[in-house]
C-alpha positions in Angstrom: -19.9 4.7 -8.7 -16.8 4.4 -6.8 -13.1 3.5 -7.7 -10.3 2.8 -6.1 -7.0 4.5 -7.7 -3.9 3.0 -6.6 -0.6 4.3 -6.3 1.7 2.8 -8.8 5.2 2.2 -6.9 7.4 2.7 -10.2 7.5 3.0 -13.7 8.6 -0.4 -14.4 6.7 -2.8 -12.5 9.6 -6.1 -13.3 12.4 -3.9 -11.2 9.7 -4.6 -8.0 10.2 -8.0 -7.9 7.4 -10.5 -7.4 5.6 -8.1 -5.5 5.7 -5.2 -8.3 4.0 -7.7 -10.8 1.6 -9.2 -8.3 0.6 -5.4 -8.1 0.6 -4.4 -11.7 -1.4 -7.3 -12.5 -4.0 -6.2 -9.6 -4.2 -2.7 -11.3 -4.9 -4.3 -14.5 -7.6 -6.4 -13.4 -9.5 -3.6 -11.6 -8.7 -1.2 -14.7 -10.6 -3.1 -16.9 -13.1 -4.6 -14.4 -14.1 -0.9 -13.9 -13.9 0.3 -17.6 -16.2 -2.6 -18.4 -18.8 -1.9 -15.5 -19.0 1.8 -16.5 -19.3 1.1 -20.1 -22.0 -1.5 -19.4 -24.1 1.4 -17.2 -24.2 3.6 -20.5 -27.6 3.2 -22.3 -27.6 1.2 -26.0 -28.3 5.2 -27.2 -24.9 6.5 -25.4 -22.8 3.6 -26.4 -24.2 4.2 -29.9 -23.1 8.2 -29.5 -19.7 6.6 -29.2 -19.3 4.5 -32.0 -19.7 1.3 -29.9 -22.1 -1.6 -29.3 -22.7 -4.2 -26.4 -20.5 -6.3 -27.9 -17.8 -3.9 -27.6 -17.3 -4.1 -24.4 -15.5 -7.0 -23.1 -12.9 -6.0 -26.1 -12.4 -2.0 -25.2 -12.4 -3.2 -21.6 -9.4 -5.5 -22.2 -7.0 -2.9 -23.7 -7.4 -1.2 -20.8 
């Protein structure tokens, strides 16, 4: 598996302008687009080791 870890260009993604949010919400999406891929690889038995279940996912994935 492969991600792709982007630079973030400040702390506070509103004093970017447009372009600062268009970008913060790009991180976002891929942050949880790969926490949800990588949960969903684990077995039932591994996500179970962790406290969690299939439906789990999608929820952990959005805090993310």
């Amino acid at each position: 598996m492969s991600a792709i870890d982007i630079n973030r260009l400040g702390s506070n993604p509103q004093s970017s302008g447009l372009l600062g949010r268009l970008l913060a919400m790009l991180t976002a999406w891929n942050d949880t687009r790969v926490t949800r891929n990588t949960l969903s690889q684990l077995s039932d038995r591994e996500l179970d080791d962790i406290g969690l279940d299939r439906g789990d996912i999608e929820r952990i994935a959005r805090r993310f």
